[in-house]
Every structure is written in C-alpha cells, then in structure tokens.
C-alpha positions in Angstrom: 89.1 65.8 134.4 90.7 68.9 132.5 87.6 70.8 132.4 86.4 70.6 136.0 89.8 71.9 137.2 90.0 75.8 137.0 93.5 76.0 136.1 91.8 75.2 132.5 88.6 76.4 132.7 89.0 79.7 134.0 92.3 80.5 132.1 91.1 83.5 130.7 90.0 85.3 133.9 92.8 84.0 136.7 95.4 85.8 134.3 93.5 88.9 133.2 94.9 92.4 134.9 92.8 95.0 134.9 93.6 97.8 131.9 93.2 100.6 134.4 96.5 99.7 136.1 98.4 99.9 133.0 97.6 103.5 132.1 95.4 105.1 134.3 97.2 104.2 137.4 100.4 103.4 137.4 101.4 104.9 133.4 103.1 101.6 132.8 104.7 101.3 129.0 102.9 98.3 127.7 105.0 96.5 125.2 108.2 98.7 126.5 106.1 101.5 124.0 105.3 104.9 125.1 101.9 106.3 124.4 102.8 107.8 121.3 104.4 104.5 119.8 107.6 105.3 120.5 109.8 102.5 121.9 111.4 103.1 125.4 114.8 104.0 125.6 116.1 100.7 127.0 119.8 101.4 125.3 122.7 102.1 123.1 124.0 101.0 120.2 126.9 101.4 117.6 125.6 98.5 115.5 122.5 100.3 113.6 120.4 102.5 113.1 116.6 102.4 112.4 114.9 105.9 111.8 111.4 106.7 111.2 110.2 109.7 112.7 111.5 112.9 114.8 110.6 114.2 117.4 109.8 118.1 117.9 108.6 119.9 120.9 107.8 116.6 122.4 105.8 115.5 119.7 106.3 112.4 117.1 106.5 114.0 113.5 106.5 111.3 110.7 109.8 111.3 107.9 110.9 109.1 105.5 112.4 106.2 106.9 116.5 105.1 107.1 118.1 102.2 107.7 121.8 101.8 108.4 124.5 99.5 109.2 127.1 100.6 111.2 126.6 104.1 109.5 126.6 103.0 106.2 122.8 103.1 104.5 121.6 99.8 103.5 120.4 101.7 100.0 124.5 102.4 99.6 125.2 98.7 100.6 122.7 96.7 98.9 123.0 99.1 95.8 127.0 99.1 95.9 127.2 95.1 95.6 124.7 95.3 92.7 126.5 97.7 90.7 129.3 95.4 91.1 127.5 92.0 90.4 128.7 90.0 93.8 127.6 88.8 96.7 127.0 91.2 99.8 125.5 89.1 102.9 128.7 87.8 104.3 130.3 91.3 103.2 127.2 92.9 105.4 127.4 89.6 108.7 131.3 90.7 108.9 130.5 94.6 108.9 128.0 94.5 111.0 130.1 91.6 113.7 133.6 93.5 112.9 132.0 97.1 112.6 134.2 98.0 109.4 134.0 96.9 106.3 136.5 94.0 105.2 139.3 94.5 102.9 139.2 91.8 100.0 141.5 89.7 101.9 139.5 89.9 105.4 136.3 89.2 103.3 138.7 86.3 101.4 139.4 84.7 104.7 135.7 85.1 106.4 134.4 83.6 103.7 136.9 80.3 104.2 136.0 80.6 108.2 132.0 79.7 106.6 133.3 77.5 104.4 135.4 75.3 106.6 132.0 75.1 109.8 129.6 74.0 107.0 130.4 70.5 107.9 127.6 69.0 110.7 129.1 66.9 113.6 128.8 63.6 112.7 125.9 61.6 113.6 123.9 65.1 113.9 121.3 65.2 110.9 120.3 61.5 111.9 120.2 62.1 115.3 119.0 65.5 116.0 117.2 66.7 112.8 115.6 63.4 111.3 115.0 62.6 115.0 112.2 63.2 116.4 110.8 65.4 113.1 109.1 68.6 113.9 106.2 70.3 111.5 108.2 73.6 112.4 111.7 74.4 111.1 112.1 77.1 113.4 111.6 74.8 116.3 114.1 72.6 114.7 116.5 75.4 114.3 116.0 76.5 117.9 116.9 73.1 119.2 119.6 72.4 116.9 121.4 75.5 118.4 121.3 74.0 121.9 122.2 70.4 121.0 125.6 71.9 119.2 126.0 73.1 122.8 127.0 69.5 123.4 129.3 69.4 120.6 131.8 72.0 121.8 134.0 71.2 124.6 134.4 75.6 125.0 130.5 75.9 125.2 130.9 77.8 128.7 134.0 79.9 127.8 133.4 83.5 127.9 136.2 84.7 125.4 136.3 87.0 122.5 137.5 84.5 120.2 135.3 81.3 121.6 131.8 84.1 120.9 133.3 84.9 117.2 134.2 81.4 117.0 130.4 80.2 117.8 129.3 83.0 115.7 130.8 82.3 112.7 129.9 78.4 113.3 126.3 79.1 113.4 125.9 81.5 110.5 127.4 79.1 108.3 125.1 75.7 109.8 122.2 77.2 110.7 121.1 77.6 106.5 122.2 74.5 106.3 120.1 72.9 109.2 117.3 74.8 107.6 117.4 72.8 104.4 117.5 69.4 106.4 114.9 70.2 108.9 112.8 71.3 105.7 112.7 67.9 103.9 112.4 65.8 106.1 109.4 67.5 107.2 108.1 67.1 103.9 109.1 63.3 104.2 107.4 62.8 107.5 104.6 64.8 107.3 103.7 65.2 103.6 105.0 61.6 101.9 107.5 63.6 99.9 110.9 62.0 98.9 113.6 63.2 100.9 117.5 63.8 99.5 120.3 65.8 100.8 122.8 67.6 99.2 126.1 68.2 99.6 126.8 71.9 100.6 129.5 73.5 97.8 132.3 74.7 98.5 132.9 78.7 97.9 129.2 79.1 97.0 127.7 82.2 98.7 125.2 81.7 101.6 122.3 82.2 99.5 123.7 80.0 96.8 123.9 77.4 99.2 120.5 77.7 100.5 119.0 77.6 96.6 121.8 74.8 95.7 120.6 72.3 98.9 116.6 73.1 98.5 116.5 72.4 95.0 116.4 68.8 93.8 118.4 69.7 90.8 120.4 71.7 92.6 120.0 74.5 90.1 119.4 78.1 90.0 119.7 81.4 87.7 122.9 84.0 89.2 119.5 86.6 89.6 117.9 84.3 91.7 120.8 83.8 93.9 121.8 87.2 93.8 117.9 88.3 95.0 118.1 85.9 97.6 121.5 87.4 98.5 119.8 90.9 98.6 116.5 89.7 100.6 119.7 88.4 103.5 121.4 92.0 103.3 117.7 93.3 104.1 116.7 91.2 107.1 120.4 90.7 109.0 119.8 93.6 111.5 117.3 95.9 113.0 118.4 97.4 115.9 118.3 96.5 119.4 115.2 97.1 120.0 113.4 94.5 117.2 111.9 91.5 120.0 114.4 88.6 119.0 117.5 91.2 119.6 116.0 92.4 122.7 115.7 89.0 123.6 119.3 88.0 122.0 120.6 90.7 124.7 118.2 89.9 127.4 119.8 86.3 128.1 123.3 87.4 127.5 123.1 90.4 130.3 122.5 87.0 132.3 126.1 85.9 131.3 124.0 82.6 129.7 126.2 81.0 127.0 126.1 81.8 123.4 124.3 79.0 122.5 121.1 79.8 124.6 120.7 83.0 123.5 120.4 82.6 120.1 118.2 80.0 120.8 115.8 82.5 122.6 116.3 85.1 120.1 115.2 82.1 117.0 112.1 81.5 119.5 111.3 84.7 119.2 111.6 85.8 115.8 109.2 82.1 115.6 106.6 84.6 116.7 103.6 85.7 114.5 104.0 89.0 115.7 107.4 89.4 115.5 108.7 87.1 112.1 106.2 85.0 111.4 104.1 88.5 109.8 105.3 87.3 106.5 103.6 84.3 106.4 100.5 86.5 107.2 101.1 88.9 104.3 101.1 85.7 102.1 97.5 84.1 103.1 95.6 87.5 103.2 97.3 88.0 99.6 95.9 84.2 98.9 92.3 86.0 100.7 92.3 88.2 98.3 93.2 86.5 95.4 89.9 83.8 96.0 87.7 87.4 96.8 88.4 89.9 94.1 88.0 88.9 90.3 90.0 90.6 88.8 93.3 91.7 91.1 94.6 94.3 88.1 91.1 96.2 89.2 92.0 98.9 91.9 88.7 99.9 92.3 87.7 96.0 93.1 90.6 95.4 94.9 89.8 98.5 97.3 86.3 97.2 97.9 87.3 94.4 99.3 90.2 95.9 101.3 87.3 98.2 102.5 86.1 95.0 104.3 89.3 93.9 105.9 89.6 97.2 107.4 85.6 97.5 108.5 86.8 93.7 110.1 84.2 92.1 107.6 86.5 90.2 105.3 89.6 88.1 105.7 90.6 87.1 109.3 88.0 90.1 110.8 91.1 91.9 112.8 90.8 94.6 110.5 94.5 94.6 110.0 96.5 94.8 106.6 99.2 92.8 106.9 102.5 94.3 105.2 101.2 97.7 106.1 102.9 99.5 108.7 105.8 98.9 111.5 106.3 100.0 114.8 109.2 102.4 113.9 108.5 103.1 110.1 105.9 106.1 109.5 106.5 107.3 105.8 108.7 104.9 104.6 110.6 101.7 105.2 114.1 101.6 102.9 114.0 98.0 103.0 110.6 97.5 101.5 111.5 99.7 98.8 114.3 98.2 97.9 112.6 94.9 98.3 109.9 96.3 96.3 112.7 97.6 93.7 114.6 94.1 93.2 111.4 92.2 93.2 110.1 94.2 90.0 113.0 93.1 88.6 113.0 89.4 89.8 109.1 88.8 88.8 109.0 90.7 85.3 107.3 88.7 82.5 106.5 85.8 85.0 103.6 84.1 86.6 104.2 86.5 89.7 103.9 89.7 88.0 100.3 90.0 88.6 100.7 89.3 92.5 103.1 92.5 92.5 101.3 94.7 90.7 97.9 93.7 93.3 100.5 94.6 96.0 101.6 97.5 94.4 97.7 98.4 94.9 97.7 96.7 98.3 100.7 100.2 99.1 98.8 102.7 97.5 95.6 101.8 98.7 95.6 101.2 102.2 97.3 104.1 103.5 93.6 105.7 102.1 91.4 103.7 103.4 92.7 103.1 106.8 93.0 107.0 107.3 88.9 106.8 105.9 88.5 104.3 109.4 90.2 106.6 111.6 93.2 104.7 111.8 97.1 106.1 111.8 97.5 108.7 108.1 102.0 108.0 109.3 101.4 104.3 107.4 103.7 102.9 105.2 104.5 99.1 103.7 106.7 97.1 105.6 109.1 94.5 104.0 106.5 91.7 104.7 104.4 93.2 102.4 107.0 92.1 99.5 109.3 89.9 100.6 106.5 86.7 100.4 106.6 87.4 96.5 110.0 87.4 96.2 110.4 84.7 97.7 107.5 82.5 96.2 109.5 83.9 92.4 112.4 82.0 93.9 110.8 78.9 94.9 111.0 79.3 98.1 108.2 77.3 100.3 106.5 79.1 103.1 107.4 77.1 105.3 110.9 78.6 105.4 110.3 82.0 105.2 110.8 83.1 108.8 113.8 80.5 109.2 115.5 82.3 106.0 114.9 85.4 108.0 116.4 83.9 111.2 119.8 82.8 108.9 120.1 86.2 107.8 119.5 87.9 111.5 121.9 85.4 113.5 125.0 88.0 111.5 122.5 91.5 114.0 122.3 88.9 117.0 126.0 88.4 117.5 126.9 91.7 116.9 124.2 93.1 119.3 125.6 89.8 122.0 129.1 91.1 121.6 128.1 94.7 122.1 126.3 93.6 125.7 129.3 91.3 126.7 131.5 94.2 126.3 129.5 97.2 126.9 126.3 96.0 129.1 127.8 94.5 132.4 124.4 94.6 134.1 122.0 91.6 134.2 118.6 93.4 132.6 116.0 93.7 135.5 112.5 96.0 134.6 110.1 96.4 137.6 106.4 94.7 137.7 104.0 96.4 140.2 101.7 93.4 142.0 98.0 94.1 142.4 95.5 92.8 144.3 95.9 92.4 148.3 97.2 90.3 150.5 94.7 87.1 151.4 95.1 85.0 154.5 96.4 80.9 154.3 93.3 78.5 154.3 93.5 75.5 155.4 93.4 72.5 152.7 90.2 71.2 154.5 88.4 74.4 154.2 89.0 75.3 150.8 85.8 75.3 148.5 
C-alpha cells in the first residue's frame, strides 16, 4: 500500500528545492550562515561570548579562539576552581542565570535550592520513566520535561521567580532523570539488572551523576572533579549554538518554560548539533580496527588520508572532532578538555586513545588543507570529550544527555534574557517558488 502512494515513494523529489534559488537568485543564508561561514546576526547578548575570527575590510581573518561567561574567560573559571580544589558547575549555572558571580553565602544557598528539587514527584520514575522505556535517554529527558508540566500548579505563570523557580528545578532533576532513564534502558533493552540510588545530599552535580551511575556508588575526587570540569565546558555557547536558538525561538512565542527546554533537549538530540560526540567516538573505534599500530603517525595519517579522499570510515570525508562553525584556530574548551584529560588518562588503559587523538589534531589540519579543504581548522571539544568520558565510565549512551544537564544552566539564562529583553515573537521570511496551478477536480486527477 505504502509504496504505490507517492507521498512515500517520491519523498525525495516532492520536497527537493532547486539550489539555484538559494544563492543565485534570491542570496538566501542557508543555515542562517553567510557565505563566508559567518553566522547571521540574529541578536544580542550579555550572557557569552564565543570568538573565533575577525573581521577586516569585510573579510573573515582566522584568530585564536575565546570563550567567555558573562565576561569572565572559561580558562580563568575552570582554572580558578582547580587551583582551589572545589566544585565550579553550580558556581558557573548561577553566574551565568544571575550574571555575577555568587558570594560564598549565595553559592551556600543555590546549592541548598538543588539540593532540596532533587526529590522526583512521587509516582514519577514508575510512571513516566520506567513507563513506556525508550532506547534514547534524550527522548526520555525531553518528555520528562513536559510531563513535570503537569506537576506544577504555576506551569503557565510568567513571573521572574516562577522561570528561576523551574530553572533551578530542572537543573537539579534532569541529571537525575538521566540516571533512571539510563538503566532501565539497560533493563529493558539489554537484560541488565536495574537499581536505583538514592541521590546524596550536598554532593556536587557531577558527584551525583557518578554516585547514581555507579553500582557501588563509588568514585575517585579526580573523577568527579573531571566530570565537574567537562559541565563548566558544555553549560553555554552563545545564542546562536541550535538548541539555544531554539531555547529562544519558543520563548519569543511566550510558550511556557517547560516546552522550551524541551525543544532545545530535542535539539541538542541532533547528530549535527550534540550528538557529534558520539561520532568522534565510532570513527575513533574505525580507526582503532584500521591502523595497527595507533602510536604510528605515519600509519595513522594513511588511513586518515582515506577518510578525507571519502574511501574509509563512513565515506563523508569528514573528521569528526575537527573543526566548528565559529572556531578557526583554536577552541579554549578543547584545550582545556585536552589539558584535564592528559591528566585524567595518564598511566591508564586510555592513554593510548589520547595520544592517537593527539595525532588525530596535528594531523588533519594537514591533510585536509592537501584536499583543498578549509587551512582555519582546529579540534573541537568532541574530539576529546568521548575519552574523557569513556576514562570516567561513562557509557555512550549518555554522552549528549550529560551535555544537555550541563547546557539547561546557558538555556535559562539565554530564556530569561528573551522574556526580558526580546518582546517580539521571532518571524524569518521564506520565499515560495513554483507557480500558481489551477483546482482539479477529484475525478480528473491522474
């Protein structure tokens, strides 16, 4: 029945536009990019800034790339809570939703705020997360986030407290929904045994992620403290990044809170958008089953050779963890990924698999200049958060969703920004094609 019908058959060609009205005709900014790369200027921000090239005489000129929240680098703020051994994400979620830094008694009493929204509604985990059980967490995560609608008699509100309030809620569940949704996927799906934990109280967010994955709920203070880091990394990105776009999108439609973080965690779900470190990962795992010996740069170029020429690996000719849409020279947080990691992995199983993408940085920018791609090319965080995280323990499976705990502190403060400062329902312009055809009659259709 499916295949006769066109809707099905002829997907591909109903939906097609022709690429001559997106550029030749009507210079339309495919992907909101201009020619050159550079993002359209669809707004302003005070929450961050992401910076990775200038612009002189009209022309994009590649520099080292910076990173900062609320005008404070992320070097200063990830290096600053290292050098005095404590944790910095919910320091970072309140800076970047309060736009100061706290005090130690306004970081004292945020910290309680997480501590005391924990807690599930009862009946939730059976009902909501155990059933029906998804193979994606970040589908669970998304419709967790709209059945809590239903749990809060303010869900249509529109005040400042009620968003901070909702805020707050769903930074501190949302790791823990995570956790859930992960094993009882492994229960359904994979025959695993299932448990829960207890959250604890006072522990860091990233202590309570490693202290509810693990079945012996134990962990090292550097593995808690990297996790902690890897959160500071991926909580904001400006408001340009797809799921923040998207996060402000829905709210310019005065939507509730609740919906648009639920839009925003279906788009980070993406593979294009957060689900590129999972893709870092399996052509790492290519690699690996390719090259004999991964210590061997001039083996492991060979066979990047053929990913570029698209005759290896998934035939895209991509490198995945190489380059970003704003990045050209450098991005900080890969470095200081890259940094930590070396620390993390040092005299382990993983060490190797860092050092191969240590050659996986150095090499590519080479060879993908020798194809005629972009020379401005530089790692991305992708490229080293998947070792990090597989040092930790850390399943794949929950990569993007530990990205989308640490991003829900940039989404509220890029909602509250457009509550306050946006006051305009965001409406961009499509030009139809084609002409105008005449009715036909049911009887004389073909």
């Amino acid at each position: 029945m499916k295949e006769s019908l066109p809707l099905y058959r002829d997907f591909s060609s109903i939906h097609a536009v022709d690429p001559e009205y997106y550029s030749a005709k009507y210079d339309v900014k495919r992907g909101l990019r201009n020619a050159d790369g550079t993002g359209v200027l669809a707004g302003v921000t005070n929450i961050s800034n992401v910076h990775g090239y200038v612009v002189s005489e009209g022309d994009k000129v590649a520099d080292r790339g910076r990173l900062s929240y609320r005008g404070y680098s992320i070097n200063d703020l990830v290096d600053h809570v290292v050098d005095e051994d404590r944790f910095g994400f919910e320091e970072t979620a309140y800076l970047l939703m309060a736009g100061e830094l706290p005090t130690a008694e306004q970081l004292a009493d945020f910290r309680a705020l997480i501590d005391e929204q924990r807690d599930l509604p009862d009946g939730f985990t059976a009902n909501y997360i155990m059933k029906p059980p998804t193979r994606d967490i970040m589908n669970c995560l998304s419709r967790s986030v709209l059945q809590l609608y239903a749990f809060d008699e303010r869900a249509e509100e529109r005040t400042p407290e009620h968003e901070v309030d909702t805020s707050i809620m769903l930074l501190s569940r949302l790791p823990r929904i995570m956790v859930l949704a992960y094993h009882v996927m492994r229960d359904k799906f994979h025959g695993d045994s299932m448990f829960i934990h207890h959250f604890v109280e006072g522990q860091s967010t990233a202590e309570t992620i490693l202290s509810m994955l693990r079945p012996d709920r134990s962990f090292t203070d550097t593995e808690a403290k990297t996790l902690d880091i890897m959160l500071m990394l991926h909580a904001e990105h400006g408001g340009g990044n797809n799921s923040t776009f998207t996060c402000r999108a829905l709210t310019s439609s005065d939507t509730d809170p609740y919906s648009a973080y639920a839009g925003a965690i279906g788009s980070l779900k993406g593979a294009r958008h957060g689900g590129a470190n999972n893709r870092t990962l399996m052509m790492t795992d290519d690699i690996k089953q390719h090259v004999a010996d991964i210590t061997d740069e001039g083996q492991v170029a060979d066979y990047l050779r053929k990913i570029v020429k698209k005759e290896a690996y998934d035939r895209t000719g991509l490198i995945y963890g190489m380059g970003h849409a704003v990045y050209t020279l450098s991005d900080p947080r890969a470095e200081l990924c890259h940094k930590y990691a070396e620390r993390l992995v040092a005299g382990t199983e993983y060490e190797a698999e860092f050092r191969l993408l240590e050659n996986i940085e150095r090499l590519a920018p080479v060879l993908l200049a020798e194809a005629g791609k972009s020379k401005d090319i530089c790692a991305n965080v992708d490229l080293y958060s998947g070792c990090v995280y597989s040092a930790l323990g850390i399943p794949r499976e929950l990569l993007t969703p530990i990205f989308a705990c640490a991003r829900m502190a940039g989404w509220s403060a890029h909602r509250f920004e457009e509550i306050v400062s946006g006051k305009r329902i965001m409406r961009p312009a499509y030009k139809k094609t084609g002409c105008a055809r005449d009715y036909v009659a049911i009887a004389d259709r073909a």
